[in-house]
C-alpha positions as CSV (number, residue, x, y, z in Angstrom):
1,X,140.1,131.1,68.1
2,X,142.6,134.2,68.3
3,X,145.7,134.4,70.0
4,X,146.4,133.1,73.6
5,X,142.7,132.4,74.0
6,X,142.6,128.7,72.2
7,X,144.5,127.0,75.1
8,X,142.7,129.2,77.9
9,X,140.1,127.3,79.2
10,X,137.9,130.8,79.9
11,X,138.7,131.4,76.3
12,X,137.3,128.7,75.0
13,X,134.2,129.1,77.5
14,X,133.8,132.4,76.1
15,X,134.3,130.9,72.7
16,X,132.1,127.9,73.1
17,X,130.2,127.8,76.4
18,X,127.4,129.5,75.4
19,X,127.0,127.6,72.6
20,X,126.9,124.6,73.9
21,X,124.5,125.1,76.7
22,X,121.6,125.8,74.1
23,X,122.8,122.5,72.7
24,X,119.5,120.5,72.3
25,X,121.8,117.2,73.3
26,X,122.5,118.8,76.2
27,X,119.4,120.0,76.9
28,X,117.7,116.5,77.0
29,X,120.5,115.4,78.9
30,X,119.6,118.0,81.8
31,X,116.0,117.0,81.0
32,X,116.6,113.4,81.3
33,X,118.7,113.6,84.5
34,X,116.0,115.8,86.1
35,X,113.1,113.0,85.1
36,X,115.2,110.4,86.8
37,X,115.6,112.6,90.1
38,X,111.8,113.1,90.2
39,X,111.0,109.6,89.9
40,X,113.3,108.6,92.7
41,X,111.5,111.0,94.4
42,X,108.3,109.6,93.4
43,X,108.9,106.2,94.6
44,X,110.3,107.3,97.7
45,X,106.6,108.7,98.3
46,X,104.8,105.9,97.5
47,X,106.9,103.7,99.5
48,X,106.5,105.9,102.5
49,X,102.6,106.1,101.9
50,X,102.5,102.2,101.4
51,X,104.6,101.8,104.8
52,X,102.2,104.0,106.7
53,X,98.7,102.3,104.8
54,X,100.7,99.1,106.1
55,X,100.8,100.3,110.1
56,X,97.7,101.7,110.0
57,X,95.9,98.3,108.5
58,X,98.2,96.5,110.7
59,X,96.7,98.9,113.8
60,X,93.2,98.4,112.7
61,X,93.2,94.4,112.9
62,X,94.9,94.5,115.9
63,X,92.7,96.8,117.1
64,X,89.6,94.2,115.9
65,X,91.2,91.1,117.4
66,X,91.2,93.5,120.8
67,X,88.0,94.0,120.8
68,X,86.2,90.9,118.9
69,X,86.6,86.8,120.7
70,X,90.3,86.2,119.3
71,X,93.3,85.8,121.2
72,X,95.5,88.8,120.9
73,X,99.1,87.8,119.8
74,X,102.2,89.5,121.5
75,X,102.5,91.1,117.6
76,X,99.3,92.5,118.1
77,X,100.1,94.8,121.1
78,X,103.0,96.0,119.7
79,X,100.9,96.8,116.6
80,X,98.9,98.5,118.6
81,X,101.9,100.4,120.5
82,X,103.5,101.2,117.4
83,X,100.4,102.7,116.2
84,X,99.1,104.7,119.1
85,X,102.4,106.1,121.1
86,X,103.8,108.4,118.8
87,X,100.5,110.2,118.9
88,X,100.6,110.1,122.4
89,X,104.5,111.1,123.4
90,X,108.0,111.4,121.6
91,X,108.8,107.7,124.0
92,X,110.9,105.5,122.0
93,X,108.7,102.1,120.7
94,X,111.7,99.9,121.5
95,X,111.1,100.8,125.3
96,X,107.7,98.8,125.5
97,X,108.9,95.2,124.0
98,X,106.6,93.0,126.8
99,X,102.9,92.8,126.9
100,X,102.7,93.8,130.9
101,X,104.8,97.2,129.5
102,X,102.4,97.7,126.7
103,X,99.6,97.4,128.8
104,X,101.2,99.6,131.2
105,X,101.7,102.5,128.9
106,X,97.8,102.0,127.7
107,X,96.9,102.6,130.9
108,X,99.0,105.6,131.1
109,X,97.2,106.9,128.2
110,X,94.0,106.7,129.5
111,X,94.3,108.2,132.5
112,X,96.1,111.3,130.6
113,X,93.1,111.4,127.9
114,X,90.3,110.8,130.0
115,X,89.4,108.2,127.8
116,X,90.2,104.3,127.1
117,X,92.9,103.5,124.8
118,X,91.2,101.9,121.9
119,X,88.2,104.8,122.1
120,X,91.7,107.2,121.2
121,X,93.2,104.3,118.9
122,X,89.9,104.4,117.0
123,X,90.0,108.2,116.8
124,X,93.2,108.6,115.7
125,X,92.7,105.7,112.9
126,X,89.8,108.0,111.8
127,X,92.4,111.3,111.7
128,X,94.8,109.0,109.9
129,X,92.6,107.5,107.0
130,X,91.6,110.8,106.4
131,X,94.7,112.1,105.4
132,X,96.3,109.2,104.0
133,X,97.0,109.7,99.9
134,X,95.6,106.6,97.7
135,X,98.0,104.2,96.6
136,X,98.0,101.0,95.1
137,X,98.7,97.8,97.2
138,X,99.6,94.8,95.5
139,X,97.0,92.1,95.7
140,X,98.8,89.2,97.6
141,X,99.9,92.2,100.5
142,X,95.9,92.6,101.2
143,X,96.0,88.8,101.1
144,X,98.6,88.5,103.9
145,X,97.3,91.3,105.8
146,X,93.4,90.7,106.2
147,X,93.7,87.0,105.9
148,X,91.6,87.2,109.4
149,X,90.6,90.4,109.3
150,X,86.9,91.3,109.6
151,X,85.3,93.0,106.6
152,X,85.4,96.6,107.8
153,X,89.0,96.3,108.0
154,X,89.8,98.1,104.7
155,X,86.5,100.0,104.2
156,X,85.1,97.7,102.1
157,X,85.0,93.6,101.3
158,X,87.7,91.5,102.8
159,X,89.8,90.0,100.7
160,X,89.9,86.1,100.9
């Protein structure tokens, strides 16, 4: 380097810089870094889709046990809440915690749609699946999801 330049850091920048950024070390460095950003943002995807495959089969059996001779469980209406109010309104879940609540709100629903709740539950599980991207859920999840569920539950065979 001439003169003043060598301990001038935009000397050296104008010395080196450009040389360095066509460094091929560099380069896969930057190409390395950038892989590792999209596969965080990969498997942030898949999570989300495997979170909202989960409410929706959770919705669905819920929505079975409603409507076939079983008992419904406390965990089912909320299922079913959880499922069906944030199509409905922009109400906070964590509002409707009781079954008479839950019920209350369903009731609320039908009168505004004209329609009973699991007819619009059943709809809306139709718009979901429809848009819902394919992803691949471990065996032993299916397990502990459908262990009661009836066949229809996931489109095909229940898994026993």
């Amino acid at each position: 380097m001439k003169g003043k330049s060598a301990f001038s850091a935009g000397g050296q920048w104008c010395t080196m810089g450009f040389t360095l950024l066509g460094a091929s070390a560099l380069l896969k460095a930057q190409r390395m870094q950038i892989e590792v950003f999209a596969d965080g943002a990969n498997k942030i995807k898949e999570k989300k889709a495997k979170d909202k495959l989960a409410k929706v089969n959770k919705a669905q059996v819920a929505l079975n046990r409603f409507r076939g001779p079983e008992k419904m469980r406390a965990a089912d209406w909320k299922d079913i809440i959880s499922f069906v109010l944030p199509r409905y309104s922009s109400e906070a879940i964590s509002k409707f915690q009781t079954i008479p609540h839950i019920k209350a709100k369903l009731e609320v629903i039908e009168k505004d749609k004209n329609k009973k709740w699991d007819v619009f539950m059943e709809e809306e599980l139709t718009k979901v699946r429809v848009d819902l991207p394919v992803v691949e859920v471990p065996v032993e999840d299916l397990e502990d999801l459908c262990s009661d569920a009836e066949p229809d539950v996931l489109g095909g065979e229940a898994v026993a």
